[in-house]
Backbone as JSON, one array per atom type, in Angstrom:
{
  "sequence": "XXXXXXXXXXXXXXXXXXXXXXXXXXXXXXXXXXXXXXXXXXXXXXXXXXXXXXXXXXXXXXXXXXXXXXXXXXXXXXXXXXXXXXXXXXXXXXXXXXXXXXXXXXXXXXXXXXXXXXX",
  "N": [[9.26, 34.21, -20.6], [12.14, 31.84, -21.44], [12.47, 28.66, -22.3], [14.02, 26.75, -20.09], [16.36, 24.03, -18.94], [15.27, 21.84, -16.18], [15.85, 19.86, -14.07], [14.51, 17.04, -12.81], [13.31, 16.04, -9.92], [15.08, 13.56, -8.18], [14.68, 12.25, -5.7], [12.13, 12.24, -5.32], [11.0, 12.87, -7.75], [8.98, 14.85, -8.57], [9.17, 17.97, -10.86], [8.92, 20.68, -10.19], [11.75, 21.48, -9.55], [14.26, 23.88, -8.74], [16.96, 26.02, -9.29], [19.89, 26.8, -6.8], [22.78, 28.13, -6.52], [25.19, 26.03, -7.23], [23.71, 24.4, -6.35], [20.85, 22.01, -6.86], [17.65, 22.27, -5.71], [14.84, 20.57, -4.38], [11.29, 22.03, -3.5], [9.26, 20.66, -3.09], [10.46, 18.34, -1.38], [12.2, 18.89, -0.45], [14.42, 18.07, -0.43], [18.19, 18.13, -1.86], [21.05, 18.6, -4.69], [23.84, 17.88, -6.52], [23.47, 18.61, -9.89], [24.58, 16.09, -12.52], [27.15, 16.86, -15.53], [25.93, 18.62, -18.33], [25.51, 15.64, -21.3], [25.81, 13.75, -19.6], [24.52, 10.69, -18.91], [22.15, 10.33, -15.86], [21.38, 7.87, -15.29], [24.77, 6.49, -15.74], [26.11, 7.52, -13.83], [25.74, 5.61, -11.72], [24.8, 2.44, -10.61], [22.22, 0.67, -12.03], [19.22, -0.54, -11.03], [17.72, -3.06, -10.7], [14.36, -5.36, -10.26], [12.86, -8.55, -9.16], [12.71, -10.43, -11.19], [14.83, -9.07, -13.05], [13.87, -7.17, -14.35], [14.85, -3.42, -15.31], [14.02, -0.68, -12.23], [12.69, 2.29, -11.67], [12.3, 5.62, -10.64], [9.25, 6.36, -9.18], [8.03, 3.67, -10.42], [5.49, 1.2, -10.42], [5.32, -1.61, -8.42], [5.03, -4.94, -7.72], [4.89, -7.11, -4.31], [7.08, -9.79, -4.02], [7.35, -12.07, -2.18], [5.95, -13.25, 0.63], [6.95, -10.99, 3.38], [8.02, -10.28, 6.82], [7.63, -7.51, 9.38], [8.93, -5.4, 11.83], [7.83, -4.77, 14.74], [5.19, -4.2, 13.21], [2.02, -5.13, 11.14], [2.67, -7.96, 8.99], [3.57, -8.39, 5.69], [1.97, -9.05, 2.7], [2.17, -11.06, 0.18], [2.41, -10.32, -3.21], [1.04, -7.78, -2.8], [0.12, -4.74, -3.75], [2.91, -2.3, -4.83], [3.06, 1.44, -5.31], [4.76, 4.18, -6.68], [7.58, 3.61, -5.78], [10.96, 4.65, -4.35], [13.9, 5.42, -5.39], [16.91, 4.23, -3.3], [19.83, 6.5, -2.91], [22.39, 5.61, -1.94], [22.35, 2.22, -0.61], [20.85, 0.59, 2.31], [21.64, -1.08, 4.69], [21.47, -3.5, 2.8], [18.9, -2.34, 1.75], [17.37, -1.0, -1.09], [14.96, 0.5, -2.2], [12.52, 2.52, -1.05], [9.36, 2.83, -0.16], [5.93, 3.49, 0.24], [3.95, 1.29, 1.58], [0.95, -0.25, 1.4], [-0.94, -0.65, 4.9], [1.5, -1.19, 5.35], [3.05, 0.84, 5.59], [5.28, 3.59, 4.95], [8.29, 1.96, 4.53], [11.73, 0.59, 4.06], [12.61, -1.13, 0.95], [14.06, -4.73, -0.63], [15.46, -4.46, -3.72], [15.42, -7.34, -5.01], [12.77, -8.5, -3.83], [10.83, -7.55, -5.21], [8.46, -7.07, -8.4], [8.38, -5.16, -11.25], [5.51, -3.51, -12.13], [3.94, -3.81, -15.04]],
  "CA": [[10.37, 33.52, -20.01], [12.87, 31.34, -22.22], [12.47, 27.7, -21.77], [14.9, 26.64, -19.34], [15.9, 22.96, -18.38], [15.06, 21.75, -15.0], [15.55, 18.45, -13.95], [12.86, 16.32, -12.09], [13.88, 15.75, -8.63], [16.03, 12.29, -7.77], [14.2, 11.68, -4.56], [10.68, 12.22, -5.35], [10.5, 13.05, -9.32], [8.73, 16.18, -8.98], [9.49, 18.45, -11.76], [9.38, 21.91, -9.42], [13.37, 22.16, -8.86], [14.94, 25.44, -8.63], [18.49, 26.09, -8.74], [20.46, 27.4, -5.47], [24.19, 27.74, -6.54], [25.49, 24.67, -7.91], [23.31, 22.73, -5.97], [19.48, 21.99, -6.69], [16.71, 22.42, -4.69], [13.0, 20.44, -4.58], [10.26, 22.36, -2.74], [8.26, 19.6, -2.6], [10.44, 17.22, -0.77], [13.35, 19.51, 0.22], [16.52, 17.15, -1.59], [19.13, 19.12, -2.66], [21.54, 17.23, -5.11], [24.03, 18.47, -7.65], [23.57, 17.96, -11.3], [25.56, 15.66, -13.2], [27.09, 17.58, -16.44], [24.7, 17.85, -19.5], [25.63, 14.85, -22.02], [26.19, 12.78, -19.11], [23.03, 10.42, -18.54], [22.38, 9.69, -14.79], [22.06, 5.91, -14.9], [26.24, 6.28, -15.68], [26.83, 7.59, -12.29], [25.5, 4.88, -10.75], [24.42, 1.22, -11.3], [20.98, 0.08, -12.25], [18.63, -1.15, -9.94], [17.01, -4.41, -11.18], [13.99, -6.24, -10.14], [13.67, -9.79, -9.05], [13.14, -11.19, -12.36], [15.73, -8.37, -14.29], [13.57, -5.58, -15.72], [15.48, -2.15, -14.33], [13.43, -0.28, -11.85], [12.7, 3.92, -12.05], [11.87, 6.24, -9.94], [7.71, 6.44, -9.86], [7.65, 2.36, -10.45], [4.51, 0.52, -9.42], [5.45, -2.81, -8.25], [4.24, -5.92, -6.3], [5.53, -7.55, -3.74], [7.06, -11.21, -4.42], [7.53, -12.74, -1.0], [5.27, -12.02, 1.87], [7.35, -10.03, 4.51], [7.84, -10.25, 8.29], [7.59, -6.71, 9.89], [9.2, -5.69, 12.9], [6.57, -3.98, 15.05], [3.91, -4.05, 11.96], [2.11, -5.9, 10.37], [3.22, -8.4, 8.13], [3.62, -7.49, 4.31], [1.93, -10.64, 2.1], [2.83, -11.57, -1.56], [1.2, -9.89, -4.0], [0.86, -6.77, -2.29], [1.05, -3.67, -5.23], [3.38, -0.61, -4.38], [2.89, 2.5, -6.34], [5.49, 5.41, -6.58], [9.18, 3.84, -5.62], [12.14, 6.2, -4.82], [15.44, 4.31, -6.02], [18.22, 4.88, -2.81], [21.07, 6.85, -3.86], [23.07, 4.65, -0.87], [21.63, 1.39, 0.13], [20.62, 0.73, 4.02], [21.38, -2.8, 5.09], [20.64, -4.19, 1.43], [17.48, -2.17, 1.22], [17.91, -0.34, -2.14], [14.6, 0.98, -2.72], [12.04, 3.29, -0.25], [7.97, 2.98, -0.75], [5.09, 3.78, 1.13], [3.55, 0.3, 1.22], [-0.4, -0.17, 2.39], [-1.42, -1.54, 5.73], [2.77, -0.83, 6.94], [3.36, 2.54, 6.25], [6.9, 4.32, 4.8], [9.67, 1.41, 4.68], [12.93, 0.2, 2.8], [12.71, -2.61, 0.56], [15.01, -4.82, -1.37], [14.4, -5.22, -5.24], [15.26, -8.38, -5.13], [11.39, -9.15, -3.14], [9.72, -6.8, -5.67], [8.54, -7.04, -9.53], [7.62, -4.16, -11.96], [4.19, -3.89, -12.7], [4.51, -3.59, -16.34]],
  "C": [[10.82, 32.42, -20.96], [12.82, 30.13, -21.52], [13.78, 27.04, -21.06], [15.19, 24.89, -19.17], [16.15, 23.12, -17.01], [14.52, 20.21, -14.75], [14.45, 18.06, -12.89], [14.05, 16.0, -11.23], [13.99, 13.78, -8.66], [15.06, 11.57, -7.03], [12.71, 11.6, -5.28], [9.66, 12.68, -6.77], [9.64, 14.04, -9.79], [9.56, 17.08, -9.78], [9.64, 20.17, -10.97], [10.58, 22.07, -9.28], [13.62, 23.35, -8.96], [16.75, 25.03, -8.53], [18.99, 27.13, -7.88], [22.0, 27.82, -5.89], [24.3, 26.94, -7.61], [24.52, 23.64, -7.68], [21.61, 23.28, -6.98], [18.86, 21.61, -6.3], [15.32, 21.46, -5.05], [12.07, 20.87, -3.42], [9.65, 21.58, -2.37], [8.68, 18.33, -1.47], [11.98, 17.98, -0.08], [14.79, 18.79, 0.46], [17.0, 17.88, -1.97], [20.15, 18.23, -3.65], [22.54, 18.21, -6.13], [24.29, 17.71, -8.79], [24.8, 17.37, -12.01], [25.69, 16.38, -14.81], [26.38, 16.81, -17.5], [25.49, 16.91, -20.5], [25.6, 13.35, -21.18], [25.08, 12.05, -18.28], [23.49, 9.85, -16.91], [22.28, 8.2, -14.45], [23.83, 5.76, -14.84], [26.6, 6.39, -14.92], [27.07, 6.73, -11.12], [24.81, 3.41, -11.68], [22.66, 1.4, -11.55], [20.69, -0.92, -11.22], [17.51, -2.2, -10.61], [15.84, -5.53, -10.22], [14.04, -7.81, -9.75], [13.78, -10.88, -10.46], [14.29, -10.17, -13.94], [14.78, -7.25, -14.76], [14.18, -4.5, -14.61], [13.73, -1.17, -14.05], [13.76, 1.39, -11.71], [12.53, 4.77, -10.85], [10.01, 6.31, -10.22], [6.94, 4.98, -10.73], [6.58, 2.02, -9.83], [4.99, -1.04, -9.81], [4.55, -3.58, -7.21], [5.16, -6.93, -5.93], [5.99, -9.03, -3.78], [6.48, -12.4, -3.67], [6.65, -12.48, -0.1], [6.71, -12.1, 2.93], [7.1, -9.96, 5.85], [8.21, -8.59, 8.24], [7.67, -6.26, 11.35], [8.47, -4.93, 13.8], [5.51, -3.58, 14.24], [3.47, -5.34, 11.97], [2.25, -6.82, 9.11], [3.19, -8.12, 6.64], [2.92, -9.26, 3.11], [1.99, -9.89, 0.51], [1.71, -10.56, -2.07], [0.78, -8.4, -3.7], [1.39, -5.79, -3.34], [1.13, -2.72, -4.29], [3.06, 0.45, -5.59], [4.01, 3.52, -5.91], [6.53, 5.12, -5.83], [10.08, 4.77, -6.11], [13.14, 4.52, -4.84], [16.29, 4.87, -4.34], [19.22, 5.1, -3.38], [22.37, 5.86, -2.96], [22.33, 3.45, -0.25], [21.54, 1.1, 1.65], [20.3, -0.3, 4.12], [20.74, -3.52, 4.25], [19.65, -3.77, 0.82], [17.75, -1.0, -0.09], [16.49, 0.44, -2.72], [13.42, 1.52, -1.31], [10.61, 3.62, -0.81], [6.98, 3.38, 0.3], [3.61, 2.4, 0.84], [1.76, 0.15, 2.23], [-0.62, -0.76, 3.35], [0.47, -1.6, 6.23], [3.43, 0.3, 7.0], [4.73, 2.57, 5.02], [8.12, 2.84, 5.35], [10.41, 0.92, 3.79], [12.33, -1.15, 2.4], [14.04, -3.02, -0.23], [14.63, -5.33, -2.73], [14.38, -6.28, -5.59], [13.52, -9.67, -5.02], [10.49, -8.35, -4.13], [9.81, -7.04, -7.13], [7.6, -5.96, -10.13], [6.52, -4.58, -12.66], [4.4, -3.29, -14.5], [2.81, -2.57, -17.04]]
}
């Protein structure tokens, strides 16, 4: 089989995609998305998502948390707290611009403003 490209999935950066059509597919997390044409890098489509002290954040970022965090039926989120494996939103949700699975509150949005890349 002839090496093919195949982009790494948006949402969840798995490298499995398939193409459907126009669109493409990830098995692993079941995003569909269509590709922007080849020369044209995907940061151009969209802005950069920046940290609270400025370094741009990726998909598959491990960060820690700046601020501690009130939680609304959880509990609370304190400073210092490291995330591993941020998705970027392709649409933000009430300011929250980035989507982690944070320890001790589970699966929720954050904003990058409260978070810094672990370098």
């Amino acid at each position: 089989m002839s090496e093919e490209y195949t982009p790494a999935c948006p949402a969840c950066a798995e490298e499995y995609s398939y193409q459907q059509g126009q669109l493409w597919v990830c098995p692993m997390c079941g995003h569909e998305w269509i590709e922007a044409e080849k020369g044209a890098e995907p940061d151009e489509a969209g802005s950069k998502v920046l940290d609270s002290v400025g370094n741009e954040l990726t998909v598959g970022d491990a960060v820690t948390i700046t601020k501690g965090l009130k939680v609304k039926g959880g509990a609370d989120i304190k400073a210092g707290t490291k995330v591993r494996g941020i998705r970027l939103l392709e649409s933000p949700i009430n300011g929250h611009d980035l989507e982690a699975k944070v320890p001790g509150a589970g699966q929720i949005y954050l904003k990058s403003s409260v978070v810094k890349k672990i370098n």
